[in-house]
C-alpha positions as a printed NumPy array, in Angstrom:
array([[ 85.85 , 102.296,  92.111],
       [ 86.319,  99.906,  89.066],
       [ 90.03 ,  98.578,  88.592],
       [ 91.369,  96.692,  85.943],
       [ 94.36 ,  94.382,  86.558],
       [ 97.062,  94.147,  84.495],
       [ 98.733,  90.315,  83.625],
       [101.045,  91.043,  86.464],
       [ 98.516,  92.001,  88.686],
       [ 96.666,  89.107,  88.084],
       [ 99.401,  86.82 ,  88.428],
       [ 99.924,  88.343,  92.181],
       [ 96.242,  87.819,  92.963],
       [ 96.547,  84.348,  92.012],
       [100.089,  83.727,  93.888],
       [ 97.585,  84.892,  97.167],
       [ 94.793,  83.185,  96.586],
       [ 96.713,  79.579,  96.997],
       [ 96.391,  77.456,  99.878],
       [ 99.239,  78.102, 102.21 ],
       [100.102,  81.872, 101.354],
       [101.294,  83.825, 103.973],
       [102.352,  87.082, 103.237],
       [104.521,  87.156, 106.58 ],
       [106.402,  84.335, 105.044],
       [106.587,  85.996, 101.658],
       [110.181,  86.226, 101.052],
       [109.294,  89.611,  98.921],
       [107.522,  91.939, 101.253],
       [106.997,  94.651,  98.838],
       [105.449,  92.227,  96.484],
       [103.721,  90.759,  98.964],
       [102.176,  93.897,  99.791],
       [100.882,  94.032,  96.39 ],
       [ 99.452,  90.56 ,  96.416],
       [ 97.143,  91.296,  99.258],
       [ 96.73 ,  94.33 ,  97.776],
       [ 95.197,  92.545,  94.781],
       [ 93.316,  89.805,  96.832],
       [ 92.029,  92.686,  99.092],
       [ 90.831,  94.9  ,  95.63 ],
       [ 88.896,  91.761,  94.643],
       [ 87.446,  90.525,  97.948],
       [ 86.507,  93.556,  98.849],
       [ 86.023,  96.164,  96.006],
       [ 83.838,  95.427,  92.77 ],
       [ 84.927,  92.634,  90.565],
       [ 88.417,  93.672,  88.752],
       [ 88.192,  94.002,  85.107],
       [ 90.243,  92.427,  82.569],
       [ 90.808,  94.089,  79.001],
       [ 91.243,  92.527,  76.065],
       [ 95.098,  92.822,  76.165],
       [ 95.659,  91.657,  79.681],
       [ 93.773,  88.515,  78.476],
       [ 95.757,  87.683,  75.673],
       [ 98.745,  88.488,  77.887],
       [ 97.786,  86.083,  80.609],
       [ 96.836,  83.521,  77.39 ],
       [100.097,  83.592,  76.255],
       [101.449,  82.868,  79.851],
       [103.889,  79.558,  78.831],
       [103.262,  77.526,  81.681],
       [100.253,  75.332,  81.283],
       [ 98.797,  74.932,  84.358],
       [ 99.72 ,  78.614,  85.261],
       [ 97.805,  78.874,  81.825],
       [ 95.2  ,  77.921,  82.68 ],
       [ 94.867,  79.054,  86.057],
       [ 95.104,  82.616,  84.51 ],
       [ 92.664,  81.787,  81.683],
       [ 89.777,  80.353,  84.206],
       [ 90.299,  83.849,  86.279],
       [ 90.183,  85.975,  83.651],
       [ 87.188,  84.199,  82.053],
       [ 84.968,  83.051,  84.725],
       [ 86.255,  85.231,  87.68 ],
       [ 87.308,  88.797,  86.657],
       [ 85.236,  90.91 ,  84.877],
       [ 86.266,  90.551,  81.307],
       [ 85.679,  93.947,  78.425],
       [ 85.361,  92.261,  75.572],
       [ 87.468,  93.702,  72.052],
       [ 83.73 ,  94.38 ,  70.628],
       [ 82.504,  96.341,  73.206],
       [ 85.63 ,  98.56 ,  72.645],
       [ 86.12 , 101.576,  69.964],
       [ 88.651, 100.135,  68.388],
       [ 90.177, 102.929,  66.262],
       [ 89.882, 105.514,  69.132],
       [ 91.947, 102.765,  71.104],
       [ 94.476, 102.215,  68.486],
       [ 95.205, 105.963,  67.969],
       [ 94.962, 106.385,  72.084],
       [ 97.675, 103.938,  72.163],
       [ 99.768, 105.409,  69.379],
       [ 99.575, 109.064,  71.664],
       [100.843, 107.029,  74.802],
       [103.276, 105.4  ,  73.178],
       [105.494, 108.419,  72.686],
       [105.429, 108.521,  76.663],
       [106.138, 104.814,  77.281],
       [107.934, 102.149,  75.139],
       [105.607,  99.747,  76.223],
       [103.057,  98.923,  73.079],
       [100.909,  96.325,  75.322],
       [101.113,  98.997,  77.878],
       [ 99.619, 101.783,  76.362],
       [ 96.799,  99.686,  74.822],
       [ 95.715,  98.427,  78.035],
       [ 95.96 , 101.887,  79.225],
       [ 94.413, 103.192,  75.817],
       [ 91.433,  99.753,  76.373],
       [ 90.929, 101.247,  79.793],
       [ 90.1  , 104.581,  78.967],
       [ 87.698, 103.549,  76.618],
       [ 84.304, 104.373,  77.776],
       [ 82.597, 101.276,  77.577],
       [ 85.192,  99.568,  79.59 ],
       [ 84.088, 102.123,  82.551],
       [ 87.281, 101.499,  84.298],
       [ 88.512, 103.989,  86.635],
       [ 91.641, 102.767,  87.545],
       [ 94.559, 100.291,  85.975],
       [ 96.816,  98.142,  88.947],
       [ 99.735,  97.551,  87.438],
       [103.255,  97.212,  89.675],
       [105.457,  98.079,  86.437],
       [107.173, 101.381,  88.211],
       [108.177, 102.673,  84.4  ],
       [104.16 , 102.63 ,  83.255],
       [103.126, 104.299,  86.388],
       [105.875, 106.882,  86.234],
       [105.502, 107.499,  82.28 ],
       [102.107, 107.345,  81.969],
       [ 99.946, 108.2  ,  85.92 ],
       [ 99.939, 112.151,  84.336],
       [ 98.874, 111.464,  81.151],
       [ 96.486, 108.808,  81.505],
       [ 92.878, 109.156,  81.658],
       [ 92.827, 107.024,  84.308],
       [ 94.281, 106.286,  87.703],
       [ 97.728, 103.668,  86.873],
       [ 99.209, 103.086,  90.6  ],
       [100.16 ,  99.983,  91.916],
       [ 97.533,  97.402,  93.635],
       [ 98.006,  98.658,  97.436],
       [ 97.693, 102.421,  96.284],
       [ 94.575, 101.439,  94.25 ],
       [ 93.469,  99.483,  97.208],
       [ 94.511, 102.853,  99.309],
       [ 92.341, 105.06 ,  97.188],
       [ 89.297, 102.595,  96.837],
       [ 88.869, 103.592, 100.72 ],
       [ 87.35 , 100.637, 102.002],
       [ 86.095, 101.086, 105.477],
       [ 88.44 ,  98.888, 108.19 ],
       [ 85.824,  96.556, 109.05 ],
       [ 83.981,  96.642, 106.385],
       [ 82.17 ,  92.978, 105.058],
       [ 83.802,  91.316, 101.92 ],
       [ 81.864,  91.958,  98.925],
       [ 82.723,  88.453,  97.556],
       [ 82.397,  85.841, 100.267],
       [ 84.835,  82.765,  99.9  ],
       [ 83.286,  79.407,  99.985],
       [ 83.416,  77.282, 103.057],
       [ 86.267,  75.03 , 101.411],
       [ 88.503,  78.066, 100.047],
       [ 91.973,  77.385, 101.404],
       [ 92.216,  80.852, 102.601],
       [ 88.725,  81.005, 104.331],
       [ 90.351,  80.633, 107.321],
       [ 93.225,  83.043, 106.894],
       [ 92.777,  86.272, 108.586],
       [ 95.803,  88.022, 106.641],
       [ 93.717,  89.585, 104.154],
       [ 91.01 ,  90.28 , 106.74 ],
       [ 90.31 ,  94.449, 106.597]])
């Protein structure tokens, strides 16, 4: 199953892949749900994607360091669709449909970029509850939230990590996100 992340989605995989997370000392458990949810899609599942909107979203991120940390995941990490690759009238019109569903203009292009057939994404994580509930019908696509992404990718409990961290990850020896 290919999933793209949205910006926030990104930004909870990168809040769980720091040294020290704990998700039982997460003082948000439904968010930190998500954000092993979101380590666990890309440990585990096939690289996440990143569209050309969730990139210039996490770009525009004002922090720099957060910045760049999004920038050097997005780029060298995730699996980026490039704006070229995409059809970029179909998209525009695609997004223009949605948006009479969802206020959201960024929202229904990523949806709109990840429908696109050369982006040959299957399924959008996103936690915003008013994109899932405006748009999981009309979409193309599967738009749930990281753990039900992570629920429907059905990953077999036990199953080896299709990314292997590196000896000095900080989380290497974690065993939180361990399936």
């Amino acid at each position: 199953m290919r999933i793209a992340f949205d910006s926030h989605v990104v930004t909870f995989f990168l809040q769980a892949n720091q040294y020290g997370y704990d998700p039982a000392e997460d003082g948000d458990s439904v968010l930190a749900t998500e954000r092993v949810a979101a380590f666990r899609l890309w440990i585990y599942g096939s690289n996440p994607i990143a569209v050309p909107t969730v990139f210039k979203e996490c770009k525009d991120v004002p922090d720099a360091m957060k910045n760049r940390e999004h920038f050097n995941w997005n780029a060298y990490h995730l699996e980026e669709v490039l704006a070229q690759e995409l059809d970029a009238a179909q998209i525009d019109a695609r997004a223009a449909e949605l948006a009479i569903l969802h206020s959201g203009a960024n929202d229904c292009r990523i949806v709109a970029e990840c429908e696109d057939k050369a982006a040959r994404v299957d399924a959008l994580a996103t936690f915003d509850s008013e994109l899932i509930k405006h748009l999981k019908y009309e979409a193309r696509i599967v738009v749930a939230t990281p753990n039900d992404c992570w629920l429907r990718a059905a990953i077999p409990h036990g199953a080896a990590p299709s990314s292997v961290l590196s000896p000095d990850h900080p989380l290497v020896k974690t065993v939180w996100w361990r399936w």
